[in-house]
C-alpha positions in Angstrom: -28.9 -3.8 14.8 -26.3 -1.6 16.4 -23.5 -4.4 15.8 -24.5 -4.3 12.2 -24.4 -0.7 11.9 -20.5 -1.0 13.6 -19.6 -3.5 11.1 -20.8 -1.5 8.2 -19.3 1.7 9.0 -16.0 -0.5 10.5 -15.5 -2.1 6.9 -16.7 1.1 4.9 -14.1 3.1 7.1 -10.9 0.5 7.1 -12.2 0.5 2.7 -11.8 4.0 3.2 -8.4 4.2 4.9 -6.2 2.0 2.8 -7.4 3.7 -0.6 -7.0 7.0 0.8 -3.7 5.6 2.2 -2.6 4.4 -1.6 -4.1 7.9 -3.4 -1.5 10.2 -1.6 2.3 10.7 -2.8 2.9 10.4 0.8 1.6 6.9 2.5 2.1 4.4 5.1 3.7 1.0 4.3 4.3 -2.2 6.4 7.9 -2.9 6.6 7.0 -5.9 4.5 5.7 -6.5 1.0 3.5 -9.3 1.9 2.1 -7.4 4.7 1.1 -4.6 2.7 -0.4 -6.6 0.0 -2.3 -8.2 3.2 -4.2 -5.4 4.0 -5.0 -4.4 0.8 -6.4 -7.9 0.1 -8.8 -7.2 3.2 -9.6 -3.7 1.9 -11.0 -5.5 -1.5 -12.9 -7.8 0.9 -14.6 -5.0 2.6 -17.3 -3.8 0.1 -18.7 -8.0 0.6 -18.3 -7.0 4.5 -20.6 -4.1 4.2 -23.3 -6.2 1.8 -23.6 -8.7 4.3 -23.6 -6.7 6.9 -26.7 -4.6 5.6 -26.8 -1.1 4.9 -28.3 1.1 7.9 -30.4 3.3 6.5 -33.8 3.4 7.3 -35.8 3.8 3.9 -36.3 0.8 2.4 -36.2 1.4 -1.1 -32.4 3.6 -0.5 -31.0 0.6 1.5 -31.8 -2.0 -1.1 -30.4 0.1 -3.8 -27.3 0.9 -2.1 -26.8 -3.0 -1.6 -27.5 -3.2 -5.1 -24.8 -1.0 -5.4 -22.7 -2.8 -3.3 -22.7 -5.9 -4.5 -21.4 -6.1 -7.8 -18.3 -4.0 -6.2 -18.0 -7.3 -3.7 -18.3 -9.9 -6.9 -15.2 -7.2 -8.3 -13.4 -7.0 -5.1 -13.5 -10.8 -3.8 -11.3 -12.3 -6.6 -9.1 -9.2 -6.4 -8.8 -10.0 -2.6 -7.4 -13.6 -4.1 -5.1 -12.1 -6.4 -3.3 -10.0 -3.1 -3.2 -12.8 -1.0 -1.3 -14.6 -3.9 0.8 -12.2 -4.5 1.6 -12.3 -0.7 2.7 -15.5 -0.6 4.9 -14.5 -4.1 6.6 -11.6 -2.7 7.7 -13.6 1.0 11.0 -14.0 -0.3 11.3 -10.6 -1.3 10.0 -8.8 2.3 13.3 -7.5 3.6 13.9 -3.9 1.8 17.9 -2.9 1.8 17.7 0.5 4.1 20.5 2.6 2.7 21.5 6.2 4.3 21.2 9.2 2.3 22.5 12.2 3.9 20.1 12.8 6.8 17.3 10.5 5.0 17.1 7.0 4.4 16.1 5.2 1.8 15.0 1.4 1.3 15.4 -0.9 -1.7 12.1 -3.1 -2.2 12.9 -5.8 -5.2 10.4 -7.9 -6.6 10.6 -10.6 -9.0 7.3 -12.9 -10.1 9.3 -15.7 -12.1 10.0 -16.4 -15.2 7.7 -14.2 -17.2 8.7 -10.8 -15.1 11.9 -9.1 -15.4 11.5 -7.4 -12.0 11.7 -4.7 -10.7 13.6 -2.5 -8.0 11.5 0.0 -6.2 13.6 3.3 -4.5 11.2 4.5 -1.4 12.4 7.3 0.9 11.0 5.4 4.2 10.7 7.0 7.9 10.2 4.8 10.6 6.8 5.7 13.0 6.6 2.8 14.5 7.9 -1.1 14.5 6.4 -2.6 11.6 5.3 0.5 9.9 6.6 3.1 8.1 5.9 6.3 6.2 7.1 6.3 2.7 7.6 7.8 -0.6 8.4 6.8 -3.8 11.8 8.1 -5.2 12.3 5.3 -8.4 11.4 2.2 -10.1 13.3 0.4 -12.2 12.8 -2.7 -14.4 14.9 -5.1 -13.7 16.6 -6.5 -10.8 19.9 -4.5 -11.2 20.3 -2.6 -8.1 20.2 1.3 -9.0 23.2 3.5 -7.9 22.9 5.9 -5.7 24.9 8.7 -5.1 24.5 11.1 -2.3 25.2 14.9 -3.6 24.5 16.3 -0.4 21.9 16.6 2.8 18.9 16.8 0.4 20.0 15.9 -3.0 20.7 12.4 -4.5 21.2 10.9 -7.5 19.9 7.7 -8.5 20.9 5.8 -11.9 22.2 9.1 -13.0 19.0 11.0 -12.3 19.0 13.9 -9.5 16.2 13.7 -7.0 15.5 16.5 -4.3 15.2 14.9 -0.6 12.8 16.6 0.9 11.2 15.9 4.8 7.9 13.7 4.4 5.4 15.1 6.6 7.4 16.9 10.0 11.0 17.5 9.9 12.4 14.4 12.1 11.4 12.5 8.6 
């Protein structure tokens, strides 16, 4: 019982993590598209983790209507779980982001293009690295299109991007 109770609350809490992770103007990324749309592929998984894994709560009648609760969230989550790891395998030629310097930040180009029926787009992140593979990011511009945006650096904290000024700023400490 005690390995079902660390699965539950191991799914509920890496569910928990990537959603909070995606909710925030400031989030962590994976240096890569695919890898990003990895994990949240396992985070839609999750909710069928936790069903399967049985709620731990000892009252009958709340542990079978929390797995009630559970489960149509699994039948939702499982083909979106599909859909990421698709899109994973779309976005593979498209994992590299251009890292471009702008004054003491830096910023990284992520481009994405999903064939003929998608015009693209160009995505304008000021990125910090914390560690190899991972990085803490924000989200400067997106553009339609895969015309890469100009940027122009104004000064330490100021750029402009297509025209349009944006204010630099630190993410979370000062050596971002």
């Amino acid at each position: 019982m005690a390995t079902r109770r660390v699965v539950f609350f191991a799914a509920l809490d890496y569910a928990a993590t990537v959603v909070g992770n995606n909710c925030g103007e400031t989030r962590f990324v994976f240096t890569t598209i695919s890898a990003n749309a990895v994990a949240i592929g396992i985070a839609f998984c999750m909710p069928f983790v936790m069903a399967v894994a049985g709620v731990p709560i000892a009252r009958r009648w709340l542990r079978r209507a929390l797995t009630a609760l559970l489960l149509p969230v699994a039948a939702i989550g499982l083909p979106l779980a599909a859909l990421s790891f698709v899109m994973a395998t779309m976005t593979a030629r498209f994992d590299a982001p251009t890292i471009v310097p702008a004054g003491r930040y830096t910023l990284a180009l992520f481009t994405s293009d999903f064939g003929a029926m998608d015009s693209g787009a160009v995505i304008v992140d000021q990125v910090c690295r914390v560690a190899p593979g991972l990085m803490l990011s924000r989200v400067m511009s997106e553009s339609r299109g895969l015309e890469i945006p100009e940027i122009v650096v104004l000064d330490r904290d100021h750029i402009r991007i297509n025209g349009q000024p944006f204010a630099v700023r630190p993410l979370i400490w000062p050596l971002c």
